[in-house]
N, C-alpha and C positions, 0 to 999 in steps of 0.2 A: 900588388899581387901580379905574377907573369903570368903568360898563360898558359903554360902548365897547370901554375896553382888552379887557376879559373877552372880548368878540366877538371882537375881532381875535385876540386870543390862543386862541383856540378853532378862526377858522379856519386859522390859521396852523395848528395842530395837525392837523388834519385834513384839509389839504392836504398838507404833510408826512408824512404816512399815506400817501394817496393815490397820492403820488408816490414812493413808496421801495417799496410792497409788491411782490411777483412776481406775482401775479394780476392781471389785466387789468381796468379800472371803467371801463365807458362808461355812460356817463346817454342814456337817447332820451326823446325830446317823449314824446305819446300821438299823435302822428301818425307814428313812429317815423323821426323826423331825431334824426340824430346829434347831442349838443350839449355833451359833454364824454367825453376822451380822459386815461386817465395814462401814464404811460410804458411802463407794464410793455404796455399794448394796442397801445398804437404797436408797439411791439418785437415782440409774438406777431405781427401783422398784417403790419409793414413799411409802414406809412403813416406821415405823419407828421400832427401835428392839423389841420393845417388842408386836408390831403385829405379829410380825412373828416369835420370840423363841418358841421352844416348838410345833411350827403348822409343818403341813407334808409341804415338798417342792414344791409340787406337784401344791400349790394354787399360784406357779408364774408362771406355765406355764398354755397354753389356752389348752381347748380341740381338738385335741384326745389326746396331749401328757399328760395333766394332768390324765386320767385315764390310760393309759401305763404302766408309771412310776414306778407306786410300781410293776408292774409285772417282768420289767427289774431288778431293784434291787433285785427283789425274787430270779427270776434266776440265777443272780449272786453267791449271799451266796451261792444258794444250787448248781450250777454247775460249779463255778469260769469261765465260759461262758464271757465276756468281750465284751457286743454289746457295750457298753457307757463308760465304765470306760476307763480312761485313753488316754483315743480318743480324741481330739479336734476336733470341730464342729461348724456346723452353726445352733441355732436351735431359735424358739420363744418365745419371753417372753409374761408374760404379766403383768402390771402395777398395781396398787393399783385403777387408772379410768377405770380398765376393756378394756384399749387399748393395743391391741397388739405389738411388734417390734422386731425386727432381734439384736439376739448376735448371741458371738462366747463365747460358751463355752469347759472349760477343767477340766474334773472331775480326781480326784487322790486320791488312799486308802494309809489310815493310820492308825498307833495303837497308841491311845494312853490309857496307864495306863491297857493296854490288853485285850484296848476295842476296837472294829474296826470301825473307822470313815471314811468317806469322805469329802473332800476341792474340791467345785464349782469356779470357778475361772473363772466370768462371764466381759465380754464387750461389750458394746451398740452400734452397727454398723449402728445404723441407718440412720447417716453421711455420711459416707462412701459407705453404700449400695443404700442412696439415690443418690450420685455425681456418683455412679457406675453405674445407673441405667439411670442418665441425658449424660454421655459418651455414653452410649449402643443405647440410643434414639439418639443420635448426629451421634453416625456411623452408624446407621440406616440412618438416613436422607442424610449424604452425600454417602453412599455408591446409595442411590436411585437415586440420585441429578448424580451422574456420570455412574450410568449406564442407565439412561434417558435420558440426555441431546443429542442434533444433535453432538456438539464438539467432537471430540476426546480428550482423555487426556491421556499423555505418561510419566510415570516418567523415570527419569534415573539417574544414580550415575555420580559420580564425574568422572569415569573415560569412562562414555557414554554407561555404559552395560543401556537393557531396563530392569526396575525392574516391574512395573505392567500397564493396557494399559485397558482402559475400554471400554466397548463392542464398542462406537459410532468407536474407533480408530480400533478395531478387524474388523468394516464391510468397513471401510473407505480402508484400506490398504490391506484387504482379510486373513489376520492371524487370527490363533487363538492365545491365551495370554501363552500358553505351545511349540508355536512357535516361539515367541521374548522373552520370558524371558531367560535375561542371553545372548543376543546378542546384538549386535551393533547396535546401532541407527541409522546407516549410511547405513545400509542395508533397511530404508526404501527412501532411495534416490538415485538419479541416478546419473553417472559422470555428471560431473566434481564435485558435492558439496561433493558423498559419502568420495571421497582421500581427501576434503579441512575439511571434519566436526574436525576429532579428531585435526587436526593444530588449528583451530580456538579452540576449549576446553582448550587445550593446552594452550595455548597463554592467553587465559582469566584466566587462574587457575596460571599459573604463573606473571603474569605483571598484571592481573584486570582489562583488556583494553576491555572493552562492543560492541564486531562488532555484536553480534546476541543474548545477554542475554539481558533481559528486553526491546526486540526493535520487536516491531509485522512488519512483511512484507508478501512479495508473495513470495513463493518458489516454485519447482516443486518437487512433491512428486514422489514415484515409489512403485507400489503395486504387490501383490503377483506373476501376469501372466503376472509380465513387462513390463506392460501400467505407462505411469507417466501421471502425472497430475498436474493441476495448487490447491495449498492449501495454505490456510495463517495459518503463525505461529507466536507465540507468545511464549517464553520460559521466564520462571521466577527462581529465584533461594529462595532454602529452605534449613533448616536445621532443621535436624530429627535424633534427640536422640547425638545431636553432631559430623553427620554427613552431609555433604553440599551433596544436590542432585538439581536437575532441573525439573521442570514440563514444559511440552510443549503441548501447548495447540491446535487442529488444524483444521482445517474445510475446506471443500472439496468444493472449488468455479467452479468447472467444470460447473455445472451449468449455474453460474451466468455470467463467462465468455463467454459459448454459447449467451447467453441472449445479453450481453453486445456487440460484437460481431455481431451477427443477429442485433442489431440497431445501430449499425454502419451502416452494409452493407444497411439496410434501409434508414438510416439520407443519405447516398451517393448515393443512386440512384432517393431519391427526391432531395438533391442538383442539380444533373445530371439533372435530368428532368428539374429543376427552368433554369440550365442552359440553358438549352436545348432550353426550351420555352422562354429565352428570348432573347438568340441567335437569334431564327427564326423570334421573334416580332423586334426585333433592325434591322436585314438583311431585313426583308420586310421592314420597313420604310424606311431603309437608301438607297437600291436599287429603292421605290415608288417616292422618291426624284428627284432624278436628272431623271428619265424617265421621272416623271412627265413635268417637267421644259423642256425637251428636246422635249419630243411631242405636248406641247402647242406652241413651238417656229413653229415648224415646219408647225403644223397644221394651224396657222395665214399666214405661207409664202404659201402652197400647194393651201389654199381656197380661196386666191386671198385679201386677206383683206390687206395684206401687197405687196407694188410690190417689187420684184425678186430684180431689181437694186436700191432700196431706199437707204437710211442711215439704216432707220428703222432695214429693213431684215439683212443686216451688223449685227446688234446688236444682234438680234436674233439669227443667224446664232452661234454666236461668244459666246452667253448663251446655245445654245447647243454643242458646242464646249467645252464648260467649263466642263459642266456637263457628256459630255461624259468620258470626262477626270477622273473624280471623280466616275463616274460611274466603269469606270475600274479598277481606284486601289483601288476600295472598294471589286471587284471581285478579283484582285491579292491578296491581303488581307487574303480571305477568303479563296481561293484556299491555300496559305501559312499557317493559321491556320493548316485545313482537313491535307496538310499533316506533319507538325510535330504531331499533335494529334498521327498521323497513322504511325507516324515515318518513312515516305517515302521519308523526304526530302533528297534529296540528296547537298552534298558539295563537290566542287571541289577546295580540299585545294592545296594553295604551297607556298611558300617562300617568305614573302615579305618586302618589303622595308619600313617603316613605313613611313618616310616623304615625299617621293615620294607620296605614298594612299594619303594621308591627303591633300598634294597640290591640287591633283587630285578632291576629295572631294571636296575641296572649289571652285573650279572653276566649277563644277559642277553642285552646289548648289547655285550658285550666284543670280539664279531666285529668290529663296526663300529670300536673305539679299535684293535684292533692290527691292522686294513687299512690304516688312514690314521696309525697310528704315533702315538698319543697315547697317553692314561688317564684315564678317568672317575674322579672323586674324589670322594665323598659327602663335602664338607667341611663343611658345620654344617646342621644339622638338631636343633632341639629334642628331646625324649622327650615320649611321651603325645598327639601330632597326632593328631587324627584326621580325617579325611572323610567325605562321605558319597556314594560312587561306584562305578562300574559300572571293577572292578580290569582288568576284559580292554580296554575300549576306551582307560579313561586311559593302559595299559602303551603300547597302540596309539599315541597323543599324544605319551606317553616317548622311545618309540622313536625317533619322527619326527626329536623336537627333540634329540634325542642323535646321532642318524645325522648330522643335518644342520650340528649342532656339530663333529661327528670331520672331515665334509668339507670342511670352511674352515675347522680350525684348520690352524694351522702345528705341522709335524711335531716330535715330543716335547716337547707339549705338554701344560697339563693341562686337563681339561672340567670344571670346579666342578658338583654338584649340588647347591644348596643347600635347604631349607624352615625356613619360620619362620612363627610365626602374632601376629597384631596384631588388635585391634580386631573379634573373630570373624572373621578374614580368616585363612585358610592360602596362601601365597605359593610355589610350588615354582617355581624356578630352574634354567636351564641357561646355563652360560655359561663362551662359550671365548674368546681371546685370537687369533681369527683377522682376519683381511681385516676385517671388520663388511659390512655393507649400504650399495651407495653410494644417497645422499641421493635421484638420481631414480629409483631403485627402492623406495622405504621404503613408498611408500603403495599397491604393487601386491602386496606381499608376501605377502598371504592372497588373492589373484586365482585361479584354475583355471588350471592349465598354466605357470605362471609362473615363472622363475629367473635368478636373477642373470646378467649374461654374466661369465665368468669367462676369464682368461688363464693360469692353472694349466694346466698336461699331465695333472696326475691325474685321475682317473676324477671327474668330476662327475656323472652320470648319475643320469635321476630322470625319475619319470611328470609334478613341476609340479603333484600333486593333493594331496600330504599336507601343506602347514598348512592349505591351504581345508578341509580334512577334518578334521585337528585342532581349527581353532577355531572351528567347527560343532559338532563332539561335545563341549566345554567349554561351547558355548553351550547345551547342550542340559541343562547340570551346573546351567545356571543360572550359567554362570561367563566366565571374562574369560581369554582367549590373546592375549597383547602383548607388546612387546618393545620396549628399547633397545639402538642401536646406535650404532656411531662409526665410519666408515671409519679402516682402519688398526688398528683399538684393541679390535674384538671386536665379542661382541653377547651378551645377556641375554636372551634372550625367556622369562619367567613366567608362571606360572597363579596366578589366585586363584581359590578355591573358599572357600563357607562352610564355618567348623569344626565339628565335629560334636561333638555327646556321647559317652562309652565306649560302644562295642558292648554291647547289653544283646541286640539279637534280628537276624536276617538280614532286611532289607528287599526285596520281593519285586519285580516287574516295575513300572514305574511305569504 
């Protein structure tokens, strides 16, 4: 190849450049006329070359720069002054529809042929300046969105420093954001969580085990004058530029917890009262009762209506007598209530022998099996049990759950008394083969005043206070009154008490 070809083969190449690149090459004189165009400038402008050879450059730009222009170039020639040349820049075009738009331009002096040119080397940002422009509105908007919002929001790095904390979390915690930046997250928390926080971080960045990321709960915060408080958090995980951080998001329920709180305390002082008021309505009926019944008896013997020595007054006599009865231990009852409420009750625990009690028990009780037509049956009970209990008030327990066995068994029946001991545990048993508990009375069954409804004619009758009093005085043992039952199939209700050592000395008032 001569070198001719070599020329042509060069500018072949460099027109070929010219003409394929996306950036815009215009050449202007030094009088700044147009005097070459590539496609890509056609194309940004919407001229085509030969509108624009030969014209001043000036008619691409809008006003002021179009009158400027030639002033800068003047300047130049005459003071090699350099406001534009060689500078790259952001400056305005404008179109062939007389619309305006954002390049970047880069102007550069040349000679050729010992003439002095310049090369425009124009790109249409209008792309780019618009998605730059929908960014800047987007962090506008979240930046507004986070320092408006009630939440707090708290980033932090991977290894828990705080990186930025937007004002709701600056008023929430008492910092300002040149106060945590670059400190421990764990400094807005109090022991025990701030020594557990980096363990837990730890432990999730290594193994990916989630106890606190992506899981909102209640925590307790700790603010600047080291008051803590109740906030819920919610921490999320991001990654940003290739690095993993966390946002924790948090909100100061102090508030709501007062609130929540205050109706509690309210919801329990009208329970209290419901209680209260129907405690007093159930004690007047159940005490207007048997007086009732007791001073009409009387009143028939005193006024002469009945004589003294009849059948009759016998009868009478023996319906106040009844009622007296019932009268009383609807008082002992209640007296028993007032004092565990008040926790006055006093126990006089010691040492006891379990199957001795239990014998005791049954023979004691025998009024109650042959009212209601059964038999109490001490049927398995170990030798050597022993407790450690107050023998007047558990008989008082005995009693109850015996009584209340003879009255829902079915007549000639038997009442199991069993004890047995496991595990340090002594287990005493009452269990009859009657009706059982139906299902939506199970959970009310230690309730004050409460009892089955029952469709039996026999005597049901009952103050409604002695299991809530039984399994109060067990609880008082340190121990457990429960029960299973079946409708149709019976009921078991047990006690477990600790088992004791042999009696060695009398245990005195506790």
């Amino acid at each position: 190849m001569n070198d001719r070809d070599a020329v042509n083969d060069l500018l072949s190449r460099t027109k070929a450049i010219v003409e394929t690149i996306v950036d815009g090459v215009i050449t202007i004189s030094d009088r700044g006329l147009i005097e070459t165009v590539n496609p890509a400038a056609e194309n940004i402008f919407a001229y085509n070359k030969e509108q624009l050879i030969g014209k001043n450059v000036s008619m691409l730009m809008p006003t002021p720069y179009r009158v400027e222009h030639d002033g800068y170039l003047h300047n130049y020639l005459n003071t090699g002054d350099k406001k534009i040349i060689g500078i790259g820049r952001e400056v305005t075009g404008l179109r062939s529809d007389g619309s305006t738009f954002p390049l970047e331009l880069a102007i550069s002096e040349m000679e050729v042929n010992g003439q002095r040119m310049f090369t425009g080397i124009v790109r249409d940002i209008s792309q780019r300046k618009n998605t730059e422009e929908k960014l800047r509105e987007l962090l506008a908007r979240t930046k507004a969105i986070l320092d408006t919002i009630v939440d707090g929001v708290i980033t932090i790095s991977d290894r828990g420093l705080i990186e930025t904390v937007n004002p709701a979390a600056e008023k929430i915690f008492g910092y300002q954001l040149n106060e945590l930046a670059g400190k421990n997250v764990s400094m807005l928390m109090p022991n025990p969580y701030r020594s557990e926080h980096d363990q837990y971080l730890d432990n999730y960045l290594n193994t990916g085990e989630k106890k606190i990321i992506g899981i909102g709960r209640e925590v307790t915060g700790l603010r600047k004058n080291g008051v803590s408080f109740p906030l819920e958090l919610a921490i999320s995980e991001m990654e940003v530029s290739g690095q993993r951080m966390f946002t924790g998001i948090v909100r100061d329920i102090s508030d709501r917890k007062e609130t929540e709180e205050k109706l509690r305390s309210a919801m329990r002082r009208v329970h209290e009262q419901q209680i209260k008021d129907e405690f007093i309505a159930t004690v007047s009926h159940e005490l207007r009762t048997p007086l009732t019944s007791i001073k009409a008896s009387l009143e028939l013997i005193i006024g002469g209506a009945i004589t003294a020595d009849s059948s009759q007054a016998d009868m009478l006599i023996n319906i106040a007598h009844k009622n007296s009865d019932r009268l009383l231990l609807l008082i002992n009852d209640i007296l028993d209530i007032s004092k565990i409420e008040s926790q006055k009750m006093q126990f006089k625990r010691q040492i006891i022998s379990v199957r001795p009690f239990l014998e005791s028990a049954i023979f004691d009780n025998q009024a109650y099996a042959k009212k209601h037509h059964v038999k109490f049956s001490l049927t398995h009970c170990s030798n050597n049990i022993y407790i450690n209990a107050d023998p007047d008030r558990l008989m008082q327990v005995m009693s109850n759950l015996m009584s209340n066995a003879a009255k829902f068994s079915n007549q000639n029946s038997i009442v199991e008394i069993k004890a047995s001991s496991s595990n340090n545990t002594v287990r005493i048993s009452v269990c009859d083969k009657g009706r059982g508990i139906p299902l939506d009375f199970q959970s009310r069954v230690f309730d004050k005043f409460t009892q089955a409804d029952t469709s039996d004619k026999r005597e049901m009758s009952g103050t409604g206070l002695g299991l809530h009093i039984s399994k109060a005085i067990i609880e008082q043992h340190q121990g457990r009154l429960s029960f299973i039952s079946e409708p149709n199939n019976g009921s078991d209700f047990y006690i477990d008490l600790k088992q004791a050592h042999p009696p060695t000395q009398i245990i005195s008032d506790e």
